[in-house]
DRENDREN-465116 format. One record per residue (C-alpha): residue number from 0; x, y, z. Coordinates in pm, whole numbers. Example, Ala and Ser with C-alpha at 12.3 -4.5 7.8 and 13.67 -1.06 7.14 Angstrom:
2
VOLO   num     east    north       up
VOLO     0     1230     -450      780
VOLO     1     1367     -106      714
//
This chain:
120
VOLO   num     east    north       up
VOLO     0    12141    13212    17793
VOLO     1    12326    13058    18093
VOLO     2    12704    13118    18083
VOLO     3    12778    12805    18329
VOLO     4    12567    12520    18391
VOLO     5    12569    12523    18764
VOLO     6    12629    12135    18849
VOLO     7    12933    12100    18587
VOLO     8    13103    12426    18775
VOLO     9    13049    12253    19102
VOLO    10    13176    11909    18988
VOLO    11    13462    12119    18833
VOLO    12    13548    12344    19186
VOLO    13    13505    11972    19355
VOLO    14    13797    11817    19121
VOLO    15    14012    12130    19168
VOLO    16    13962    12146    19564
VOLO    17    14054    11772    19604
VOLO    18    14347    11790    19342
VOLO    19    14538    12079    19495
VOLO    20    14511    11918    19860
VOLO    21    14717    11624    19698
VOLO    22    14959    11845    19529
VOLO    23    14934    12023    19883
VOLO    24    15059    11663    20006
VOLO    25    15258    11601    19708
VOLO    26    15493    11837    19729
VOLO    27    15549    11859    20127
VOLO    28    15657    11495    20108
VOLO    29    15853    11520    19788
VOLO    30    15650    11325    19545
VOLO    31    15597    11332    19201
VOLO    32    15248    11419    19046
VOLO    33    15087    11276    18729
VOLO    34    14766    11279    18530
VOLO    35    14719    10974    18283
VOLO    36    14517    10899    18033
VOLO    37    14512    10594    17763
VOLO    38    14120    10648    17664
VOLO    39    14033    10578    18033
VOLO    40    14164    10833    18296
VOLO    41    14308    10892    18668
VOLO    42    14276    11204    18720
VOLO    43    14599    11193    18959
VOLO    44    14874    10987    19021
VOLO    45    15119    11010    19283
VOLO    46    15413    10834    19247
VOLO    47    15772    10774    19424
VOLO    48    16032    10549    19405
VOLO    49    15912    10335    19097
VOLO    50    15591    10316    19282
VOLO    51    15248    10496    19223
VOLO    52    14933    10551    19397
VOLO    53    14613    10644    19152
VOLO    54    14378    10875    19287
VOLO    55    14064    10922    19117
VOLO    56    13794    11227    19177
VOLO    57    13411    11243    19134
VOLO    58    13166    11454    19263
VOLO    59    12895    11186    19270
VOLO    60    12869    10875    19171
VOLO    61    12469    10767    19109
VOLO    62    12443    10470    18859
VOLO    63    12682    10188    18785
VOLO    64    12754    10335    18449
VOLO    65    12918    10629    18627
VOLO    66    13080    10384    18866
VOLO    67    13246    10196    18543
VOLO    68    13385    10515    18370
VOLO    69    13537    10626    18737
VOLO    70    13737    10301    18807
VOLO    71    13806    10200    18444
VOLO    72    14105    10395    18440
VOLO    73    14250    10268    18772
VOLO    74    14167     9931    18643
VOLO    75    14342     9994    18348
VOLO    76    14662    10157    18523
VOLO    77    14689     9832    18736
VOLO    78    14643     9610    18449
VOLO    79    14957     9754    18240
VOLO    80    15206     9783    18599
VOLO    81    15327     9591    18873
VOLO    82    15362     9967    19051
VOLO    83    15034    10026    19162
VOLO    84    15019    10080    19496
VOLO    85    14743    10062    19784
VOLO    86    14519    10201    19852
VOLO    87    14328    10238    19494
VOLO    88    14121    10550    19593
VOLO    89    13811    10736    19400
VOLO    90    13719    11028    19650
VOLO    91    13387    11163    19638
VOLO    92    13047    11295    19796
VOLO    93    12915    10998    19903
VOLO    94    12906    10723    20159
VOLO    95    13245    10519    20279
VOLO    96    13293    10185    20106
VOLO    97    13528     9950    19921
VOLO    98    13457     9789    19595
VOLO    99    13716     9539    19395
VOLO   100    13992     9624    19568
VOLO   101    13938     9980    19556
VOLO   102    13873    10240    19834
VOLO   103    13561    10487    19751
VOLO   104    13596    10758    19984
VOLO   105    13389    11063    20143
VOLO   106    13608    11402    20056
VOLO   107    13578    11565    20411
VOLO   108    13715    11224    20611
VOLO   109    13974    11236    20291
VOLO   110    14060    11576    20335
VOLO   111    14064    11562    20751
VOLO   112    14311    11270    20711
VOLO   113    14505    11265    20398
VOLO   114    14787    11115    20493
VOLO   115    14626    10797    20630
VOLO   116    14525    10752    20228
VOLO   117    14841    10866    20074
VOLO   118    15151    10698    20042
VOLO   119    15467    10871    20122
//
C-alpha cells in the first residue's frame, strides 16, 4: 500500500511553494491575505485598501475541464465585486498566455518577478 500518491504530493508542495512566496510578498508590503470559497475557489486573495487581487494556483492545467474548475472561482469573485483588481492570475507549470481577461502564468517567471504581478 502506497502512503502518498506521488503526483497529488507534488501538486500539493507546488500550491504550498507558490502560496508562501505571496504571503512572503504579502506581508513585506503590508497586505492582507485571504482564501475564498463560495463552491468555486481562489486559492489566494490579496487585498488592500477595499481592493483585491485573486491569485489562483495549479500545477498543470491539461484539458479544458481543468481549465473551467481553475478560473471558475475568479470568475465568480469578479462577478459578486467591483474590487477585483488586475491582473486576474492562475500560476502554473505551463506555457505564458492570457485567456478572458485573465493572466495564466509560468511559476519560475512568477516567482523571479513577483512584484511585476502583484499589486501593492
Amino acid at each position: 500500500m502506497r502512503l502518498f500518491n506521488n503526483k497529488i504530493l507534488i501538486e500539493r508542495i507546488f500550491e504550498t511553494l507558490i502560496a508562501q512566496h505571496v504571503y512572503r510578498f504579502a506581508f513585506r508590503n503590508k497586505l492582507e491575505l485571504y482564501y475564498w470559497y463560495d463552491n468555486d475557489e481562489v486559492d489566494l486573495i490579496l487585498a488592500k485598501d477595499e481592493r483585491i487581487q485573486p491569485i489562483q494556483i495549479s500545477y498543470e492545467i491539461t484539458d479544458e475541464k481543468t481549465w473551467q474548475r481553475e478560473i471558475a472561482g475568479i470568475e465568480k469573485l469578479k462577478k459578486k465585486t467591483n474590487n477585483v483588481t488586475n491582473p486576474l492570475l492562475v500560476v502554473y507549470r505551463g506555457e505564458e498566455k492570457e485567456i478572458n481577461g485573465i493572466n495564466i502564468v509560468p511559476a519560475k517567471k512568477f516567482l523571479l518577478h513577483i512584484e511585476d504581478y502583484l499589486s501593492s
